[in-house]
C-alpha positions in Angstrom: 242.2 188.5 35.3 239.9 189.5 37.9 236.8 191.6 36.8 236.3 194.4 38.3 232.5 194.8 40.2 230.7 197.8 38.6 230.3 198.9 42.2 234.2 200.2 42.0 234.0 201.3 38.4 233.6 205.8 39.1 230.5 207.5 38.0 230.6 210.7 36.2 229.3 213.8 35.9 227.6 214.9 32.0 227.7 218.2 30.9 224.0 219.3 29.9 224.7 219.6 26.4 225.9 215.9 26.6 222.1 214.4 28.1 221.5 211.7 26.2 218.5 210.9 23.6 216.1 213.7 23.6 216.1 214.5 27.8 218.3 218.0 26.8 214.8 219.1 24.9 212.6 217.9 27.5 211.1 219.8 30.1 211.6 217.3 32.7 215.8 218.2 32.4 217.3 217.7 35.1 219.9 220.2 36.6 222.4 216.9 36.7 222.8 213.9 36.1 225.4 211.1 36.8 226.5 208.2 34.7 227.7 205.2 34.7 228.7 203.2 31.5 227.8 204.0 27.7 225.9 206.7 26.7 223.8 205.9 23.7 224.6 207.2 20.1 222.4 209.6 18.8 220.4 207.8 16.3 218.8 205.6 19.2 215.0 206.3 19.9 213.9 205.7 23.7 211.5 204.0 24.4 210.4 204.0 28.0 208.5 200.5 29.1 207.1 200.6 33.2 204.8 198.5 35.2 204.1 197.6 38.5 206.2 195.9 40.7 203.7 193.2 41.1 203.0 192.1 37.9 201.1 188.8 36.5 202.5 185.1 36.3 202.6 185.8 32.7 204.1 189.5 32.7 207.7 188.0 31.6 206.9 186.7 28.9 204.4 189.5 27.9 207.2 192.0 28.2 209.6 189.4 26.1 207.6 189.7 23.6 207.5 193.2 23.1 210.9 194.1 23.5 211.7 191.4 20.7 209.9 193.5 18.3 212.0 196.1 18.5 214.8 193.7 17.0 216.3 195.4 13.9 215.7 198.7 15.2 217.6 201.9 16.8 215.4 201.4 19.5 216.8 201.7 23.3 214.7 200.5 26.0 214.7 202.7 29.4 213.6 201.7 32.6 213.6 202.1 36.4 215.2 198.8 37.1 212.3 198.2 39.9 211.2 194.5 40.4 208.4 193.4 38.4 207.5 195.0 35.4 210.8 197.1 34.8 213.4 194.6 35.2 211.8 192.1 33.1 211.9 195.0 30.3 215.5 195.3 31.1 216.5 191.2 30.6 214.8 190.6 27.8 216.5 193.8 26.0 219.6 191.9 27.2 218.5 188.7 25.8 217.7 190.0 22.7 220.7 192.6 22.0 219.1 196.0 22.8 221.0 198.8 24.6 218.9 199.8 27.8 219.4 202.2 30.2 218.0 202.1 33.7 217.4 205.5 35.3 217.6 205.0 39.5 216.2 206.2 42.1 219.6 206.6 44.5 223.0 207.5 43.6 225.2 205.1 41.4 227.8 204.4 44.1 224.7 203.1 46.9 223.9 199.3 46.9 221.4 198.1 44.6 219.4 195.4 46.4 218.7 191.8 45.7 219.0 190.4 41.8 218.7 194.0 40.4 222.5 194.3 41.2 223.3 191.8 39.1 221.0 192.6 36.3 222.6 196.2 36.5 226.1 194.8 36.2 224.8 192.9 33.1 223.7 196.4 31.7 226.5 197.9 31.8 228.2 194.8 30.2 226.2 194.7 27.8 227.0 198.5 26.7 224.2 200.2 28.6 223.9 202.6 31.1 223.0 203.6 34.6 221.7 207.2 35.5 220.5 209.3 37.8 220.3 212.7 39.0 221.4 211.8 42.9 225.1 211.7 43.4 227.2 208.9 45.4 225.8 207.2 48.0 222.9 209.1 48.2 219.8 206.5 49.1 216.5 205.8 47.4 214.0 208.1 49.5 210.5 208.0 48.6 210.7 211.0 46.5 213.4 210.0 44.7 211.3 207.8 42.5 208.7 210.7 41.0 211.3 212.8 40.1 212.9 209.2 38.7 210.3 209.0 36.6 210.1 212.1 35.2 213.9 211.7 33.5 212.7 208.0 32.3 210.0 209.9 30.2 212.3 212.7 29.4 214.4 210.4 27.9 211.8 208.6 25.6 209.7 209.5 22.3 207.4 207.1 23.9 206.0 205.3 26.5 204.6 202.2 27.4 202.4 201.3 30.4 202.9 197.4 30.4 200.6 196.5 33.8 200.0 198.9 36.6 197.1 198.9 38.8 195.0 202.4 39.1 197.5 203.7 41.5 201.5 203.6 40.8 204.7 205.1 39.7 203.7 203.9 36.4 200.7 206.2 35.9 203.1 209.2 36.8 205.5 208.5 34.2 202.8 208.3 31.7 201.4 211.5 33.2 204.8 213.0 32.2 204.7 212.0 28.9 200.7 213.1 28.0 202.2 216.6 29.5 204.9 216.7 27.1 202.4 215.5 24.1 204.5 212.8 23.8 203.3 209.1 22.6 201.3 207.2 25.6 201.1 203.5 24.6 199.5 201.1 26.8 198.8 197.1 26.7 195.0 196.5 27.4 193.9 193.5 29.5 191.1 191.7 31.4 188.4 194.1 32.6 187.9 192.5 36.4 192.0 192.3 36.4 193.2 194.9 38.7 196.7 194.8 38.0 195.7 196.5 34.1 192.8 198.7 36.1 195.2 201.6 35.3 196.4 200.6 31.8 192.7 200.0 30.9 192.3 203.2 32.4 194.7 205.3 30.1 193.0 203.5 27.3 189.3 204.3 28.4 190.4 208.2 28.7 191.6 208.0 25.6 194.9 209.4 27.3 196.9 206.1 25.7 197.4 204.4 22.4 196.9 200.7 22.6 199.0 197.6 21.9 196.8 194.8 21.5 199.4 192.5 20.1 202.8 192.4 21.6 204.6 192.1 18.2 203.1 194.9 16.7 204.5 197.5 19.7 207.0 198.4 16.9 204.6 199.5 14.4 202.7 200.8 17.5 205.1 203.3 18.3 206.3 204.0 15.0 210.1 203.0 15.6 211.5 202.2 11.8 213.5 199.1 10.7 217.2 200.1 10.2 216.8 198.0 6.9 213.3 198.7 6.4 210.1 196.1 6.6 208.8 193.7 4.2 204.8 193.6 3.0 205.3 189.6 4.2 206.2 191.2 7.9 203.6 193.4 8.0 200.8 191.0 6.9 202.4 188.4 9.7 202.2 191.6 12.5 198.2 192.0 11.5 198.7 195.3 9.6 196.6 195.0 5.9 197.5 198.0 3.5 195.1 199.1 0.8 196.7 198.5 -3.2 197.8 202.3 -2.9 199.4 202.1 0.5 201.3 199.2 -0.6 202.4 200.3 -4.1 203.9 204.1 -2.5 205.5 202.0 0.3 207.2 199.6 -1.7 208.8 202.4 -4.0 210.1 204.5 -1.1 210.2 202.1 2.0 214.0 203.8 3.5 213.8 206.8 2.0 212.5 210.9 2.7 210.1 212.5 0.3 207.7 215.7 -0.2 204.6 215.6 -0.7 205.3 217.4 -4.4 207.6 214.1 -4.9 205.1 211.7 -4.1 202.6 213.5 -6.4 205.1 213.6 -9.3 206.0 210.0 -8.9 202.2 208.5 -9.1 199.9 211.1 -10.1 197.9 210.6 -7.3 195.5 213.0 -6.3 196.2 215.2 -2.8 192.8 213.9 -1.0 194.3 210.5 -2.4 197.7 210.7 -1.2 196.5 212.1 2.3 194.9 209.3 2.8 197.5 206.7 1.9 200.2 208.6 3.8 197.5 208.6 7.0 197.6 205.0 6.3 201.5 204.4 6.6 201.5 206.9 9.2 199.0 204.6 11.4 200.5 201.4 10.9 203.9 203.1 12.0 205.7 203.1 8.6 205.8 206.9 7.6 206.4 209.8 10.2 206.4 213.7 9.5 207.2 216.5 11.6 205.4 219.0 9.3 203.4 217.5 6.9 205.6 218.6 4.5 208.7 216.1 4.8 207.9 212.6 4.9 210.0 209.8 6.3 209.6 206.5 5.4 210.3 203.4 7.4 213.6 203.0 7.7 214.7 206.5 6.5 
């Protein structure tokens, strides 16, 4: 049977209260937006990963490596599907089996060009999805790609800046996230390299988070295993836990406690147990909304 070419599969347009991932809440929301293929389910976390369209010889690999540590997660990687940085964040999700989305610049029903038409097919194959907030044939003006990049961050609890030089889309869409107070993560790199000047950049201006070790982008951005990590993964990833760090983890890795709860279970003091859960909450196993609730890795 003949397969049908994603170019002839219809579009459609989502009701507002149906924006995916956490873009409804975001400021950036746009007034519409179109879809092709499957929206994600709710549990997903977004996490945004952009870079220059001119990256490094060893940028492919770089980004393979991060996106492989977000195996075993809810994670969702989101994109722009530009060359370069973007669509080598998009295959290796693919390789790997992690839903992406790519948010474009141009309406779904105008021709993507070159090899990011068939790596867009191969998204929505794979059970992703295509979006933007231009309908039909609508091209990809200049414009196009801030406001592009504002739904990319909209739809993410985090972003990463992979490679970008000191001026680029990039550096916009982590602007959009520092304005929402959202998580800015970057990857540091050579000094007299300009295509991480703006990377190193974020970093210096303590605007971004740092990701020294590609592997360890999960802990990074605080994205829980769905079955929870292991001391032996943690060690392997570079992240050392103190005896008290280790022994609270270990009791409630996957579940939600209070603060009273984690005092009646071990005795510990509060200045005590602050710092442990500080701890956790650094190496991207605990997170809290309000100090109050705590959710452990894999909760």
């Amino acid at each position: 049977m003949e397969t049908k070419h994603f170019y002839s599969e219809p579009y459609r347009k989502l009701d507002p209260e149906n924006y995916p991932l956490t873009l409804q809440a975001s400021k950036y929301c746009p007034k519409q937006l179109f879809c092709k293929g499957k929206l994600p389910e709710a549990d997903k976390i977004g996490i945004a990963m952009v870079g220059t369209r001119r990256p490094s010889a060893n940028a492919e690999e770089l980004c393979r490596r991060l996106v492989t540590s977000l195996k075993g997660t809810n994670a969702i990687v989101i994109s722009g599907l530009a060359q370069g940085i973007d669509c080598y964040c998009h295959c290796a999700a693919l390789e790997v089996g992690i839903p992406t989305i790519a948010v474009l610049a141009q309406g779904l029903s105008e021709k993507i060009e070159g090899s990011r038409a068939s790596i867009a097919e191969r998204i929505l194959e794979a059970g992703g999805a295509l979006l933007s907030e231009y309908e039909g044939n609508v091209p990809a003006y200049k414009g196009n790609f801030i406001a592009r990049n504002r739904i990319i961050s909209g739809l993410s609890q985090s972003v990463l800046v992979v490679q970008s030089r000191q001026k680029g889309g990039a550096l916009l869409t982590a602007k959009f996230c520092s304005d929402e107070g959202k998580l800015l993560l970057a990857c540091p790199g050579n000094f007299d390299c300009e295509l991480y000047s703006g990377t190193n950049a974020l970093l210096d201006s303590g605007q971004a988070k740092p990701v020294f070790i590609p592997e360890n982008l999960r802990a990074v951005a605080g994205i829980p295993l769905i079955d929870g990590a292991k001391i032996e993964q943690l060690t392997t990833y570079g992240v050392q836990l103190s005896n008290g760090a280790k022994k609270v983890f270990e009791r409630f890795n996957g579940f939600r406690k209070t603060f009273s709860e984690l005092q009646e279970e071990f005795g510990f003091k509060a200045p005590e147990l602050l710092a442990i859960l500080t701890e956790l909450e650094i190496s991207g196993l605990v997170s809290s909304k309000d100090n109050i609730q705590f959710y452990f890795n894999g909760a």
